[in-house]
C-alpha positions in Angstrom: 212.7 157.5 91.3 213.3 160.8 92.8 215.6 162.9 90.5 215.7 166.1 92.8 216.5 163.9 95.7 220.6 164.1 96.4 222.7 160.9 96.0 225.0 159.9 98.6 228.3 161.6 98.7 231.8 159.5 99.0 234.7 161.1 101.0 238.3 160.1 102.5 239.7 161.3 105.8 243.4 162.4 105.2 246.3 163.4 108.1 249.6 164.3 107.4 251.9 161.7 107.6 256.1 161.1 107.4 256.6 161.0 103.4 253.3 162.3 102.9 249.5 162.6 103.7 247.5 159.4 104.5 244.4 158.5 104.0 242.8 157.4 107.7 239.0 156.9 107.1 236.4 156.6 104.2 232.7 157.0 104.3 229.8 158.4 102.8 227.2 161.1 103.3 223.8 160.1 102.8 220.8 161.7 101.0 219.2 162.9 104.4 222.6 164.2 105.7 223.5 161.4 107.9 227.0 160.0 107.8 228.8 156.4 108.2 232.6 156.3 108.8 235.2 153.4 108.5 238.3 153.7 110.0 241.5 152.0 108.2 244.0 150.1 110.1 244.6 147.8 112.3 241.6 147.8 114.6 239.1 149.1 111.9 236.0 150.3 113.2 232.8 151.7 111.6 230.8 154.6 113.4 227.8 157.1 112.0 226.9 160.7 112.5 224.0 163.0 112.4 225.7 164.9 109.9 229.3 166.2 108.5 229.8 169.1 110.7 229.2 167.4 113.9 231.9 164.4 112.4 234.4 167.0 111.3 234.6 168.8 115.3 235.2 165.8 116.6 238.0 164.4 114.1 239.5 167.2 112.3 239.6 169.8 115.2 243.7 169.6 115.0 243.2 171.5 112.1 245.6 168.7 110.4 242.8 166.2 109.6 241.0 167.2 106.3 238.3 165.9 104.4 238.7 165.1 100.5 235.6 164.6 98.7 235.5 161.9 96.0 233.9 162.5 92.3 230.5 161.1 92.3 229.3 158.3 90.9 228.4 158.2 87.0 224.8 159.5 86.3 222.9 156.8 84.4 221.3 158.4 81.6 217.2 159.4 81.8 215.6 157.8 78.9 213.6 160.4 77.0 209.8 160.4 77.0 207.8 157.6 74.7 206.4 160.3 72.3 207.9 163.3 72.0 206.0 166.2 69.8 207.7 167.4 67.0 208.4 170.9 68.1 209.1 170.1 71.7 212.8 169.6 72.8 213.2 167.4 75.0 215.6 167.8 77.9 216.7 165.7 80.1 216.5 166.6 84.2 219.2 167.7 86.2 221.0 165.6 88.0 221.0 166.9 91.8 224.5 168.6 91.4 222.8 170.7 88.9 224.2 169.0 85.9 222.8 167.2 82.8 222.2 163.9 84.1 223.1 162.2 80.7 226.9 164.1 79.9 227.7 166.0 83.1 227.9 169.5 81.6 225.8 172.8 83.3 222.3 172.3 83.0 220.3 172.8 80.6 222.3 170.7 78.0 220.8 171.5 74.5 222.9 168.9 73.3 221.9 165.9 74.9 218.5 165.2 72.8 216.5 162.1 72.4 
């Protein structure tokens, strides 16, 4: 598995409504910047994109329509090396947000260990 390669990216449309905003469309940004978008309602529909910019001048050019970004999915942990010298320390990669995969704190963590 690729560890430098970035994980798809969940987001939620949102327009102002009458007691407040509503959520219109959900859909995810892939690894290679390509997007897929579901529409909610009544006659859902599901479309895809070459990429988030060319998605956001189509359907949030009212400058109402704005895009909320949903926390990623838990990083499962990177298990640590069979045999690990005894002066080495062992760290684990970054995740591709430039985290520790294992807690989610800046990278390098010095206090995720083996």
């Amino acid at each position: 598995m690729n560890t430098l390669q970035r994980q798809a990216r969940l987001f939620r449309l949102v327009r102002p409504a009458a007691p407040g905003p509503r959520m219109v469309a959900e859909g995810a940004e892939w690894s290679d910047g390509a997007v897929a978008l579901r529409w909610l309602g009544r006659w859902s529909s599901t479309s895809t994109w070459d990429g988030i910019e060319s998605l956001l001048a189509v359907h949030a050019d009212d400058g109402d329509t704005c895009l909320h970004w949903l926390d990623p999915p838990p990083v499962r942990p990177v298990a640590p090396p069979p045999e690990t010298p005894e002066r080495a320390v062992w760290l684990p990669a970054p995740a591709p947000d430039g985290r520790c995969s294992r807690c989610g704190r800046p990278w390098p963590c010095l206090d995720c260990g083996p």
